[in-house]
C-alpha positions in Angstrom: 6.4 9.5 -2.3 9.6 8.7 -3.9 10.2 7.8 -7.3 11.9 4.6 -6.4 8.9 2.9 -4.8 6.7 3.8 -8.3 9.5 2.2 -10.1 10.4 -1.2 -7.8 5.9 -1.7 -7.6 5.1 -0.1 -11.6 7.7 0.2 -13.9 9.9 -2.8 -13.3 11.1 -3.8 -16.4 9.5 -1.3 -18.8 12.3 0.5 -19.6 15.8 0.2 -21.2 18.2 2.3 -21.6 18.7 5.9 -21.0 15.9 7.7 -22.9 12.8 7.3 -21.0 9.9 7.7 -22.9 7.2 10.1 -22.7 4.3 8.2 -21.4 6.5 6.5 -18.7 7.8 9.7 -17.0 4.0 11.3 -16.8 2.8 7.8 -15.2 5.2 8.2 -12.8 4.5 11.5 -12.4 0.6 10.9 -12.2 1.1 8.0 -9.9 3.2 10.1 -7.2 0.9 12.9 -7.3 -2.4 10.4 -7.3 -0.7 8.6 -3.9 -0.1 11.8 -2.2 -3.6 13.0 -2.6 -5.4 9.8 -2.0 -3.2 9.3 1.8 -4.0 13.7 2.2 -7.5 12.3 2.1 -8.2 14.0 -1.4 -10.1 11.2 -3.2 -10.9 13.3 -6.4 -7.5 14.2 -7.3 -6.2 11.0 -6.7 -8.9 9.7 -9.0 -8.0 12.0 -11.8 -4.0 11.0 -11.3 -5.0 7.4 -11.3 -7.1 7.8 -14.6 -4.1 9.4 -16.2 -1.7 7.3 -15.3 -3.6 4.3 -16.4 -4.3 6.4 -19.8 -0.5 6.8 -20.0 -0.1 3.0 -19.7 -3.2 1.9 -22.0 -1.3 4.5 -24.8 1.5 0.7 -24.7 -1.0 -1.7 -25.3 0.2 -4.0 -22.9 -2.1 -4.8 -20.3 0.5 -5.9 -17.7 1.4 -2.6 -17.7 -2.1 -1.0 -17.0 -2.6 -4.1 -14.8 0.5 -2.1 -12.2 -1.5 1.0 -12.1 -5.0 -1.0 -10.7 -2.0 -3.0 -8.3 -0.5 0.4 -7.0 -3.9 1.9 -6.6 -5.1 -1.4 -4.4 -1.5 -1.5 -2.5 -2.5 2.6 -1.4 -5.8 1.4 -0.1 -4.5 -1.7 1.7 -2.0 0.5 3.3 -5.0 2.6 4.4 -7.1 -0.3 5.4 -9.1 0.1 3.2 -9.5 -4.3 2.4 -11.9 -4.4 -0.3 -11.0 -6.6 -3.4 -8.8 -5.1 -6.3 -11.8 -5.9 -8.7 -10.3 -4.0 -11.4 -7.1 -5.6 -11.8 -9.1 -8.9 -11.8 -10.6 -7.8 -14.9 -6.9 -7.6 -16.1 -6.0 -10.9 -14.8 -5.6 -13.2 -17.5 -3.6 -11.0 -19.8 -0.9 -10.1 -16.9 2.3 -11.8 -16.0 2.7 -14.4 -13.1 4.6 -11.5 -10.9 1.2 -9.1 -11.3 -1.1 -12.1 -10.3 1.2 -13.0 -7.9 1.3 -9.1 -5.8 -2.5 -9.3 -6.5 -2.9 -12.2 -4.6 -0.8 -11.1 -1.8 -2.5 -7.8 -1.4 -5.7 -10.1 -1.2 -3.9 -12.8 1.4 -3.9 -15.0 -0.2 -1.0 -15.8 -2.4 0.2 -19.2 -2.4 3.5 -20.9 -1.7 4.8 -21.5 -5.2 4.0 -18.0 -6.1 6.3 -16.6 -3.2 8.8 -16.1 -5.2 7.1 -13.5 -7.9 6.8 -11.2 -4.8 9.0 -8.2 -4.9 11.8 -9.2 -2.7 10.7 -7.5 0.9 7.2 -8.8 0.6 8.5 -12.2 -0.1 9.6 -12.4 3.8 6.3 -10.8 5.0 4.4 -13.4 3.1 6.3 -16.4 4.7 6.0 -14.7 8.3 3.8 -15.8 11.0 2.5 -14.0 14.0 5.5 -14.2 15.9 8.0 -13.3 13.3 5.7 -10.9 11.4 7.4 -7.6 13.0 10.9 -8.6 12.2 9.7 -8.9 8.3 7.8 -5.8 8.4 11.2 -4.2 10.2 13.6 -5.3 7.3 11.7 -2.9 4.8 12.9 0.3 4.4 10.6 1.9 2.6 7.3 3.7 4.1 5.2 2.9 1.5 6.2 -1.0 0.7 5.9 -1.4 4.6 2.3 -0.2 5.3 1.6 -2.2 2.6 3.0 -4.8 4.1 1.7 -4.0 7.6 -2.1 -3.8 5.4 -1.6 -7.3 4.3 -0.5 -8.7 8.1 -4.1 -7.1 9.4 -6.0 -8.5 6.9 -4.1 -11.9 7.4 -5.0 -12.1 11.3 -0.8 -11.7 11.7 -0.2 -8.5 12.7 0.0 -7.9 16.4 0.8 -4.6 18.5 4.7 -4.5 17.1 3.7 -4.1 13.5 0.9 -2.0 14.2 2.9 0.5 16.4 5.1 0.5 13.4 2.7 0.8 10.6 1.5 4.2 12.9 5.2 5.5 13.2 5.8 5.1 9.6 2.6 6.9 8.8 3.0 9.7 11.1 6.6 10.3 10.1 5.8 10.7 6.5 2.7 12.7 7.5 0.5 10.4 5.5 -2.7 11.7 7.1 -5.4 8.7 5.6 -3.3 5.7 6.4 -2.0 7.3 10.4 -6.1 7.7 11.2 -6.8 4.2 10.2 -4.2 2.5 12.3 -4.7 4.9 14.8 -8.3 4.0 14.8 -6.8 0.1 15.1 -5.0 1.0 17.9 -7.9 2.6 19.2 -10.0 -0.4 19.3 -7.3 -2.7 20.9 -6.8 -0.5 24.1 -10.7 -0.4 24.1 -10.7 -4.3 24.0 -8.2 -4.7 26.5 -9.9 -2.1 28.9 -7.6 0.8 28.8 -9.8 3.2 28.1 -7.1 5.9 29.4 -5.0 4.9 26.2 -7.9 4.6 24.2 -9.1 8.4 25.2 -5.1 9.2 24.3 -5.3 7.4 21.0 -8.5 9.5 20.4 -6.9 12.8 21.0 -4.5 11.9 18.9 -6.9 11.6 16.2 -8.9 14.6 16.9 -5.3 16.3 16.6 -4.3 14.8 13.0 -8.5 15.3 11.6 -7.9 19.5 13.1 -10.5 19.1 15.7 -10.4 21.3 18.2 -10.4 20.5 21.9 
């Protein structure tokens, strides 16, 4: 995971100028490390980066900050499928900035209109698309991370059709993101079984086996 997608998602804002202080460099740090292991499928290390992280951020006081941790953490699972509700930034709500509430909502689909604009800029297109214009949104982001997020939120929305799910698999299995390839997969999986094609379906399957180590 890149240290620019921790800092465009986390850190926007917290610092200034060149020294960067202690507690931001091991959040970042903790949050890289937590995001690999939670997408590797290793749910207790992630845990234990996450709880860092968020101990890193609590050491400001500020709970906007410690509200980007619980956001980061929810945008991972999204990107996995995983749609639950963020509940714990919600117990950060009314203390964090409009832009927090704002990413919450979207990751929950269901940010409104006005807040559009609060969106980091490539989810701000994703959030205006419909179903027909939802895979040239999801195309304009570069990054991996930021677009199966984005691809997370299209599912859960009812706009993402075979182009941005295609996609969301490439992008996964290029990065070698292990949690977040099975789940689309697994979408996939369940369209060609829908539509009959149970050929593609036993293909997508295999597939799966292949990523998970099963043998044949």
């Amino acid at each position: 995971m890149r240290p620019a997608i921790f800092l465009s998602v986390v850190l926007t804002a917290c610092a200034s100028g060149p020294a960067v202080p202690d507690w931001q460099a091991n959040a970042k740090s903790r949050v890289d490390h937590a995001i690999s292991a939670y997408f590797a499928g290793n749910d207790r290390v992630a845990a234990q980066e996450f709880a860092g992280a968020r101990n890193d951020m609590a050491s400001t006081g500020q709970a906007t900050l410690v509200a980007r941790i619980e956001l980061i953490k929810c945008a991972g699972r999204i990107a996995s499928l995983v749609l639950d509700e963020c509940t714990e930034f919600e117990k950060l709500r009314q203390d964090s900035a409009a832009p927090e509430r704002a990413y919450a909502d979207y990751l929950a689909g269901r940010v409104q209109a006005q807040d559009v604009a609060q969106l980091p800029a490539p989810h701000q297109a994703v959030s205006r698309a419909d179903a027909h214009t939802a895979a040239k949104a999801i195309d304009g982001i570069d990054d991996p991370f930021s677009r199966l997020v984005a691809a997370g939120t299209l599912l859960r929305t009812g706009r993402a059709g075979p182009v941005v799910i295609a996609s969301a698999v490439e992008t996964a299995s290029a990065q070698g993101w292990r949690r977040p390839l099975l789940a689309w997969l697994g979408v996939q999986v369940k369209r060609a079984e829908q539509a009959g094609d149970a050929q593609e379906a036993q293909r997508l399957r295999r597939r799966m086996d292949l990523v998970q180590g099963t043998k044949p």
